[in-house]
N, C-alpha and C positions, 0 to 999 in steps of 0.2 A: 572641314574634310578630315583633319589627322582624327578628331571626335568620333567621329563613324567606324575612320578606321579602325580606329581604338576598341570602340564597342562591339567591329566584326572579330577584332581579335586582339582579346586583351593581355597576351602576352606579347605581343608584337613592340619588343624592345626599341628600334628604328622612328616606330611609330611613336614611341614615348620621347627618342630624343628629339626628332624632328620639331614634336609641339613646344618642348620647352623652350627652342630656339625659338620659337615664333611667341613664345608668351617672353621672352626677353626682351625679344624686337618690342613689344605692344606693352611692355616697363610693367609687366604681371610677372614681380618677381617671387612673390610664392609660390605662384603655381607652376614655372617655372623650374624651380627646387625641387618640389614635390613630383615632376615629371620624369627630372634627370634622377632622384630616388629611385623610381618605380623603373625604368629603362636599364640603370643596375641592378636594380633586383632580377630582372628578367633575362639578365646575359648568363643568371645560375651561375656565377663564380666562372666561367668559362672567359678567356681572355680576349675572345672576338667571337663573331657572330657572321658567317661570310651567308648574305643574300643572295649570292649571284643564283641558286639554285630558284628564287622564287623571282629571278627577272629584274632582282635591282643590283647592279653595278658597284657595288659597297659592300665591305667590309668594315662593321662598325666594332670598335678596338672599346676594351674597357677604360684603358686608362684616358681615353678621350671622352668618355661619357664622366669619367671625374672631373676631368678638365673643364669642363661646363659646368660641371656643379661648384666648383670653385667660382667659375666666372657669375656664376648665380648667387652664390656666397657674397661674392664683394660687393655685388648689387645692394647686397641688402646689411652691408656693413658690418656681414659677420668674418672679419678679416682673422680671429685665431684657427676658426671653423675650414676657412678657405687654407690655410697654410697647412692643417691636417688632412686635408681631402688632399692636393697635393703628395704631401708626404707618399699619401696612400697611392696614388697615380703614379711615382715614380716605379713604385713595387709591381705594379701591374704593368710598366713600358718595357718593351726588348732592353738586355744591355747593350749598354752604347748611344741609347739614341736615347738619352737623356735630357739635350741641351733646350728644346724647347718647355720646357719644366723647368730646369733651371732659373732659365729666363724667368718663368712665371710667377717660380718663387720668389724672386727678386724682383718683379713688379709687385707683387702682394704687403713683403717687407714695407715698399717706398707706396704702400697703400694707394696704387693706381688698379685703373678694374680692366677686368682680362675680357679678351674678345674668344665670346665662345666659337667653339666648332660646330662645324654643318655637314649633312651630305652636300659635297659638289652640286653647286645649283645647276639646272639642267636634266639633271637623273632621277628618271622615274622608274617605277614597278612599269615592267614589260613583262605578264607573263606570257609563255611561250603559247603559241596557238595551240598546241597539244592541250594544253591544262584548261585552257578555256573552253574549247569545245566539249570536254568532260564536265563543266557545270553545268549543260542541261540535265534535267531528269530522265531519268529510262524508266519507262518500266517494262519489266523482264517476265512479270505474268500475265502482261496480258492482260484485255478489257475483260472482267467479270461478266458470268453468264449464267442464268439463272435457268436450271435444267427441273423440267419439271414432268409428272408422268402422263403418259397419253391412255393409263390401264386409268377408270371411273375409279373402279371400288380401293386403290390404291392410297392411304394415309398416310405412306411413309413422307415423315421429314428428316432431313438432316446427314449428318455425314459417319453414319456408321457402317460397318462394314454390310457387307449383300448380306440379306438374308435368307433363307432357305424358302423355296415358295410352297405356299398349298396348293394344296389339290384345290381347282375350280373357284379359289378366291381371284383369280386376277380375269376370269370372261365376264365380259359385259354379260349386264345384265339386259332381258328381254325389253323392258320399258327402252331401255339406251338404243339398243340397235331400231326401235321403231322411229 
């Protein structure tokens, strides 16, 4: 499912962190890495990413998509890799609210492996009925109609402007009317 969503839209940074969670869970810790990668690239340098406009209930923080790539890190044993992803997550966290980093870095130190972050399980993309009913298609012009002339000797085709008429080119001719 994150796959598809991925594909419908492949900047959908949420969408990158979510799978790497689940490629954690399923012990695919490359690709895993590579997911929390691509979901920081996608936050564009920007410190959060607030969903709630597209119906999901979350606010995805950057220094939290570090924080799983660290825990991604330690998976795969790159424990100096994981203590600079870190570093770099405290720089992206509010001041003050430092201490669960902390911590981390001092499970990292004593080479124990960190439990990555999720969206709150339970929360889903809700979007709002308005946005939904706006994915059918309209169309605005209208079924196509093919206007054609009821004069015989008339060859005109196509969409240029009227033309000027002659004299006696557009009466039926004798054969027609019999």
């Amino acid at each position: 499912a994150f796959d598809k969503t991925i594909a419908k839209d492949n900047s959908l940074a949420v969408g990158f962190f979510q799978r790497g969670f689940v490629h954690l869970q399923l012990e695919m810790y490359e690709e895993a890495l590579s997911d929390y990668h691509m979901a920081f690239s996608h936050l564009r340098k920007n410190p959060f990413i607030d969903y709630k406009q597209l119906g999901l209930r979350h606010i995805l923080y950057a220094w939290e998509v570090l924080y799983s790539t660290a825990a991604a890190q330690c998976r795969l044993q790159q424990w100096q890799e994981a203590r600079v992803t870190l570093d770099k997550a405290v720089v992206w966290r509010p001041e003050g609210r430092t201490a669960i980093l902390d911590l981390a870095l001092e499970r990292v130190q004593d080479r124990l492996f960190l439990e990555p972050m999720q969206v709150p399980p339970g929360e889903f993309f809700r979007p709002r009925k308005k946005e939904v009913e706006e994915l059918d298609s309209k169309n605005f012009l209208g079924k196509p109609k093919v206007i054609s002339s009821i004069i015989p000797n008339d060859e005109y085709i196509g969409f240029e402007p009227l033309r000027p008429q002659k004299q006696g080119f557009y009466e039926p001719s004798v054969d027609t009317l019999r």
